[in-house]
N, CA and C atoms as a LAMMPS dump frame, in Angstrom:
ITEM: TIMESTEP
0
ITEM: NUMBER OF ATOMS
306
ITEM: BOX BOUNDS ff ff ff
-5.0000000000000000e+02 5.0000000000000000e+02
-5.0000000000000000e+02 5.0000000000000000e+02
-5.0000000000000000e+02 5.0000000000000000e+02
ITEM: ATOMS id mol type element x y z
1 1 1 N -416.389 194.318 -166.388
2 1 2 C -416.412 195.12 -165.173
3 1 3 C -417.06 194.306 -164.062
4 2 1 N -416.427 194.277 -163.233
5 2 2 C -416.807 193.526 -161.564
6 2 3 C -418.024 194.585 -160.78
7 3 1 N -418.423 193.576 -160.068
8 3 2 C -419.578 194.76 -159.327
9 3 3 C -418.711 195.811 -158.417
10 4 1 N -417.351 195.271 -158.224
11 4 2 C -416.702 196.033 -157.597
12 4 3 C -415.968 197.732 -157.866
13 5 1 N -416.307 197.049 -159.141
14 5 2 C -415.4 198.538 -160.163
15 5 3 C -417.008 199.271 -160.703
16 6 1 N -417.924 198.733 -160.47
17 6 2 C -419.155 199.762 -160.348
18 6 3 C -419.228 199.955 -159.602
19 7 1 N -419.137 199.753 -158.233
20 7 2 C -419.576 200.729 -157.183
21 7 3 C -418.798 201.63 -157.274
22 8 1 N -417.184 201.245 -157.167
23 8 2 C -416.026 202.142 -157.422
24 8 3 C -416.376 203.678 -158.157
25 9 1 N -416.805 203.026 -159.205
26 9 2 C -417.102 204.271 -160.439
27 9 3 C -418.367 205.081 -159.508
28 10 1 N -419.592 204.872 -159.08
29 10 2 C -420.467 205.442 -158.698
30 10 3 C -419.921 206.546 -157.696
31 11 1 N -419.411 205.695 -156.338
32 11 2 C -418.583 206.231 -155.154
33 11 3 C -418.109 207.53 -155.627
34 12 1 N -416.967 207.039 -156.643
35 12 2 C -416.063 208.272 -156.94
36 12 3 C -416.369 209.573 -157.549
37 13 1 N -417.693 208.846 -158.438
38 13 2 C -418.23 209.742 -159.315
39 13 3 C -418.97 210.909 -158.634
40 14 1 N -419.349 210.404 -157.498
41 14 2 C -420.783 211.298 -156.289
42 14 3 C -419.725 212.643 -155.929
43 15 1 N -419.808 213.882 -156.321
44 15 2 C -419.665 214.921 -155.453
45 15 3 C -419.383 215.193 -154.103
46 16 1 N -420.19 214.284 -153.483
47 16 2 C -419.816 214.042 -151.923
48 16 3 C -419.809 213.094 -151.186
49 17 1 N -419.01 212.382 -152.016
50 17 2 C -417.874 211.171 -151.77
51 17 3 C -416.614 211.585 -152.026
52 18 1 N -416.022 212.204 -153.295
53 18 2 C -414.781 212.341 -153.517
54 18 3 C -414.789 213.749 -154.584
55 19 1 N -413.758 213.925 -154.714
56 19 2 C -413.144 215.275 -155.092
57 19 3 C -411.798 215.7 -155.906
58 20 1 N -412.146 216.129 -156.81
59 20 2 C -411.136 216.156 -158.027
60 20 3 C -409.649 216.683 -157.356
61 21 1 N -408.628 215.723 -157.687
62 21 2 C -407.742 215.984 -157.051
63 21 3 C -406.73 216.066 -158.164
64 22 1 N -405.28 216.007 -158.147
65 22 2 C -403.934 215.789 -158.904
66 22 3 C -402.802 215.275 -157.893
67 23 1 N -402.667 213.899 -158.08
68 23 2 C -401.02 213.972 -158.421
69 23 3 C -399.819 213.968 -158.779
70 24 1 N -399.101 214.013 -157.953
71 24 2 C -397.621 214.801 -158.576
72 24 3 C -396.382 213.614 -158.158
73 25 1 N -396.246 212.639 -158.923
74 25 2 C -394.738 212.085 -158.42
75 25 3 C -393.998 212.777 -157.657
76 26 1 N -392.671 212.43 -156.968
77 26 2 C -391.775 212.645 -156.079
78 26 3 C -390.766 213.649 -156.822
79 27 1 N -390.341 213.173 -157.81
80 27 2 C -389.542 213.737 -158.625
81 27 3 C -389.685 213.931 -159.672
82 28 1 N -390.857 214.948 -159.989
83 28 2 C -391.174 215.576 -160.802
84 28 3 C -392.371 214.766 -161.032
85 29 1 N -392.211 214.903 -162.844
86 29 2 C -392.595 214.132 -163.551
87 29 3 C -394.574 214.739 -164.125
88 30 1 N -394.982 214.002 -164.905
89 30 2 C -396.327 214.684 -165.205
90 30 3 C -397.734 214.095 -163.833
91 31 1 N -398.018 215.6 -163.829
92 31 2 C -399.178 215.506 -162.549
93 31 3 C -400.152 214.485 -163.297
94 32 1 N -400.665 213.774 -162.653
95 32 2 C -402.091 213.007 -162.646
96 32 3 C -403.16 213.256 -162.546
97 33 1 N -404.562 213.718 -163.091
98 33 2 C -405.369 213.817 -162.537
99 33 3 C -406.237 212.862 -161.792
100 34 1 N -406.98 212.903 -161.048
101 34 2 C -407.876 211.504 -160.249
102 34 3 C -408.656 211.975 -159.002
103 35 1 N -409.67 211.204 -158.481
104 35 2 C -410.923 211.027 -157.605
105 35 3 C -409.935 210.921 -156.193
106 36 1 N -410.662 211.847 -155.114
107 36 2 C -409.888 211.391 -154.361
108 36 3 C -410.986 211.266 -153.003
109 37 1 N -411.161 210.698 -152.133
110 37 2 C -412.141 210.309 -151.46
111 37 3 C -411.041 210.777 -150.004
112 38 1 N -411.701 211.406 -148.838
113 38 2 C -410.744 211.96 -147.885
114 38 3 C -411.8 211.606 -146.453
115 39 1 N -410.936 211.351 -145.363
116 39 2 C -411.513 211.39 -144.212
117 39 3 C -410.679 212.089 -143.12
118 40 1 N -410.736 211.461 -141.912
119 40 2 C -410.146 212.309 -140.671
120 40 3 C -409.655 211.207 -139.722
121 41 1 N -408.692 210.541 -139.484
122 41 2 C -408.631 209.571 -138.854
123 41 3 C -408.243 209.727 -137.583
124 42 1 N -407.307 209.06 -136.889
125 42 2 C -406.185 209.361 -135.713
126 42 3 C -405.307 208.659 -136.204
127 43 1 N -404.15 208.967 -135.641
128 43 2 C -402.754 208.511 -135.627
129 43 3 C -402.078 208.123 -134.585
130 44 1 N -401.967 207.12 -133.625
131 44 2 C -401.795 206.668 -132.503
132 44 3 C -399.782 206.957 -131.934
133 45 1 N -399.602 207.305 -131.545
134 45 2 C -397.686 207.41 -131.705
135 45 3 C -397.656 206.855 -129.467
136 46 1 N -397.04 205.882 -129.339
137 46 2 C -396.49 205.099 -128.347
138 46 3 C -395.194 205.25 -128.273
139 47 1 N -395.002 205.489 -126.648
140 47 2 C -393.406 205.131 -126.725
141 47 3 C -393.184 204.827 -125.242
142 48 1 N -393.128 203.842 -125.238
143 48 2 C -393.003 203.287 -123.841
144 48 3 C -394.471 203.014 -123.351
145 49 1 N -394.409 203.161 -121.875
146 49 2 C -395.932 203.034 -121.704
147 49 3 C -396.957 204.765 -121.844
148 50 1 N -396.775 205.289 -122.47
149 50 2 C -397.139 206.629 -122.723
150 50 3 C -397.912 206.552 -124.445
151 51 1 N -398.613 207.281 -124.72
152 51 2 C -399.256 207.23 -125.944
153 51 3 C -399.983 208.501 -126.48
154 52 1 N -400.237 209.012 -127.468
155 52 2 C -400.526 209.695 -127.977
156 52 3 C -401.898 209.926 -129.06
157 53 1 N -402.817 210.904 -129.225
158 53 2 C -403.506 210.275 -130.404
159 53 3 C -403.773 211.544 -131.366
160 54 1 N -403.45 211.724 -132.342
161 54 2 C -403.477 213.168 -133.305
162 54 3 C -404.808 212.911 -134.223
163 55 1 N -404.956 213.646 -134.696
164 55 2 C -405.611 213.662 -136.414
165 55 3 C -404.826 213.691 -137.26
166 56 1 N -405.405 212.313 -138.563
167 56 2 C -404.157 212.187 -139.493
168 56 3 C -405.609 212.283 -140.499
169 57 1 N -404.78 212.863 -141.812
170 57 2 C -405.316 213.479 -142.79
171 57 3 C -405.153 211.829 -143.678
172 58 1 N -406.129 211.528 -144.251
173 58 2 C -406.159 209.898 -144.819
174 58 3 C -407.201 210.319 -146.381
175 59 1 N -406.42 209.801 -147.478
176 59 2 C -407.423 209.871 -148.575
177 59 3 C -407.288 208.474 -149.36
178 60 1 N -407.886 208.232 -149.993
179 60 2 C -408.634 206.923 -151.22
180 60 3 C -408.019 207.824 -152.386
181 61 1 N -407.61 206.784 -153.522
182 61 2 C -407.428 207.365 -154.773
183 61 3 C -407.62 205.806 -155.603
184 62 1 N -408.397 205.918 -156.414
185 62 2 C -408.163 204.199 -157.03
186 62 3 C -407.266 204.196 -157.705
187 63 1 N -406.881 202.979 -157.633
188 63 2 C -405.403 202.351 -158.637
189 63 3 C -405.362 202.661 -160.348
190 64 1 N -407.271 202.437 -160.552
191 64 2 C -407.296 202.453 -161.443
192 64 3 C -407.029 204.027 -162.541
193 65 1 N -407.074 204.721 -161.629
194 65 2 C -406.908 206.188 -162.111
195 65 3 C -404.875 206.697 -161.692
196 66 1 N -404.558 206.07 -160.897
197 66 2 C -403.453 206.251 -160.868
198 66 3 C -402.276 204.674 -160.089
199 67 1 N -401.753 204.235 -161.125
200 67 2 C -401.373 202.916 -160.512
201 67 3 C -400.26 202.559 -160.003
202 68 1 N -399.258 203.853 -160.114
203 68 2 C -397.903 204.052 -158.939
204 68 3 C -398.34 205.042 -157.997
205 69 1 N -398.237 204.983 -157.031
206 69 2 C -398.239 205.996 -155.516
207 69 3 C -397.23 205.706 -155.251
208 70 1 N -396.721 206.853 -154.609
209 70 2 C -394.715 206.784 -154.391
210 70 3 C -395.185 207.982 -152.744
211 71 1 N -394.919 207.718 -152.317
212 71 2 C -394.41 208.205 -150.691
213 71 3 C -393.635 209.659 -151.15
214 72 1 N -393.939 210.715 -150.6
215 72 2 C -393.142 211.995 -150.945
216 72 3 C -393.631 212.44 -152.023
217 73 1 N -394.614 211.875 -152.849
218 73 2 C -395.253 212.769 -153.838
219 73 3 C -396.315 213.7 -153.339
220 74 1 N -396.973 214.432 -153.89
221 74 2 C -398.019 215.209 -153.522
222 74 3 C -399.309 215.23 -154.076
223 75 1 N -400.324 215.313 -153.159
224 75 2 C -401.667 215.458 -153.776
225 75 3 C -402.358 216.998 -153.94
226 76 1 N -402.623 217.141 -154.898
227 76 2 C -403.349 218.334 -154.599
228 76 3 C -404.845 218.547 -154.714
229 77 1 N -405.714 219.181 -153.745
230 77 2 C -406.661 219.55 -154.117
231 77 3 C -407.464 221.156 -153.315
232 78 1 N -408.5 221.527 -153.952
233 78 2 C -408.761 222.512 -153.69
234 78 3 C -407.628 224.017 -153.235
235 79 1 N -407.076 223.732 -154.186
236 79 2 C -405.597 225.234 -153.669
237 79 3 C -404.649 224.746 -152.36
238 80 1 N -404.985 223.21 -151.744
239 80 2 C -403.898 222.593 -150.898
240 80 3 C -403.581 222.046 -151.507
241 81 1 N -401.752 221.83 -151.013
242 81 2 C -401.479 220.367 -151.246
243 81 3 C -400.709 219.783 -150.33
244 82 1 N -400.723 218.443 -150.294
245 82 2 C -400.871 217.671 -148.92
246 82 3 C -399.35 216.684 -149.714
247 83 1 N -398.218 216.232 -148.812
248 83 2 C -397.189 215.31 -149.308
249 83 3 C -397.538 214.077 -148.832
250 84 1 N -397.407 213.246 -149.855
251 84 2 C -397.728 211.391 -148.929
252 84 3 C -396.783 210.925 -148.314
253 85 1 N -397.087 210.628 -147.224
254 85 2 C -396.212 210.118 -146.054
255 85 3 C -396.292 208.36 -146.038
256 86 1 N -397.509 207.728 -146.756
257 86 2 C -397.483 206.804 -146.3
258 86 3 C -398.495 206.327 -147.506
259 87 1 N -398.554 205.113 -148.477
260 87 2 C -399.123 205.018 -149.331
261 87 3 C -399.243 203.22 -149.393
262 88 1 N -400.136 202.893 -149.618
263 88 2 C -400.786 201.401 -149.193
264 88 3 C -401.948 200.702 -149.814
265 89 1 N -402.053 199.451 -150.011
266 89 2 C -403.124 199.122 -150.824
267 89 3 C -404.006 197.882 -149.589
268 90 1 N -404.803 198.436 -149.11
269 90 2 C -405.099 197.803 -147.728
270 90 3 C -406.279 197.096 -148.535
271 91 1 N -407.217 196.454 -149.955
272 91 2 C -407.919 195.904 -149.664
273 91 3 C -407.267 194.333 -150.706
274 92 1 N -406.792 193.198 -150.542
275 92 2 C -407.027 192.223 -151.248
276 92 3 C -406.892 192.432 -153.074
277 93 1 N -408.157 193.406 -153.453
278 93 2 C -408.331 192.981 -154.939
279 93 3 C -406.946 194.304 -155.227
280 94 1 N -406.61 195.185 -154.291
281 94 2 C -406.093 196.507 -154.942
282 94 3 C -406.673 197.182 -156.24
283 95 1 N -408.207 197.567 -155.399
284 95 2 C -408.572 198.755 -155.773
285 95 3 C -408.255 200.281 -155.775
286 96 1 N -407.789 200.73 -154.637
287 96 2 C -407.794 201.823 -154.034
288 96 3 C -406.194 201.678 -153.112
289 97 1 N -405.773 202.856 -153.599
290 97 2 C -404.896 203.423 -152.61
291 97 3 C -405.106 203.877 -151.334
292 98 1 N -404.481 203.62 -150.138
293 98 2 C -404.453 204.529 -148.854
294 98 3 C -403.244 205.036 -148.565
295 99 1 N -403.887 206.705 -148.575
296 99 2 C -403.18 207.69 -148.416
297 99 3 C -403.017 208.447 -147.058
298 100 1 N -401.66 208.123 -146.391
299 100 2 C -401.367 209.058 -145.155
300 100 3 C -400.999 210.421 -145.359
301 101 1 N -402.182 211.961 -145.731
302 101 2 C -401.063 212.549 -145.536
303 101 3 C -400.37 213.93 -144.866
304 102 1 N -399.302 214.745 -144.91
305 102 2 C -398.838 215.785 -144.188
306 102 3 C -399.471 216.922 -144.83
């Protein structure tokens, strides 16, 4: 284990860091359970010289708890569930998933 996959484990493990979530492939298939770490971002949308800025719903899920993310699947947590719009492995070692979602 890397110091990286201990912090990982700690992070995820904390109550208020992350939050028991499930997901659900696109087409079907068996739900997942896993850690899901959530924030509040913006979402910038341009078109021309005009611009826009929303709140986009963004969560963490590590790879290691779930190691396909598919776009159009769903996460669920707390009695929501949210569809991934956008799914990404933004650090180098691909720890963690980033999750855009609706």
């Amino acid at each position: 284990m890397t110091a990286f996959d201990a912090m990982m484990d700690v992070l995820f493990a904390d109550p208020n860091m992350a939050s028991d979530a499930v997901y659900t492939p696109p087409r079907g298939g068996s739900p997942v359970p896993c850690r899901a770490s959530f924030e509040h971002g913006d979402q910038n949308w341009r078109y021309q010289d005009a611009g826009v800025s929303t709140p986009a719903r963004i969560a963490e899920v590590r790879t290691l708890e779930v190691p396909l993310m598919e776009e159009e699947g769903t996460l669920a947590i707390g009695g929501r569930t949210y569809v991934i719009a956008n799914a990404t492995q933004p650090d180098a070692d691909r720890l963690l998933w980033r999750l855009e979602l609706q």
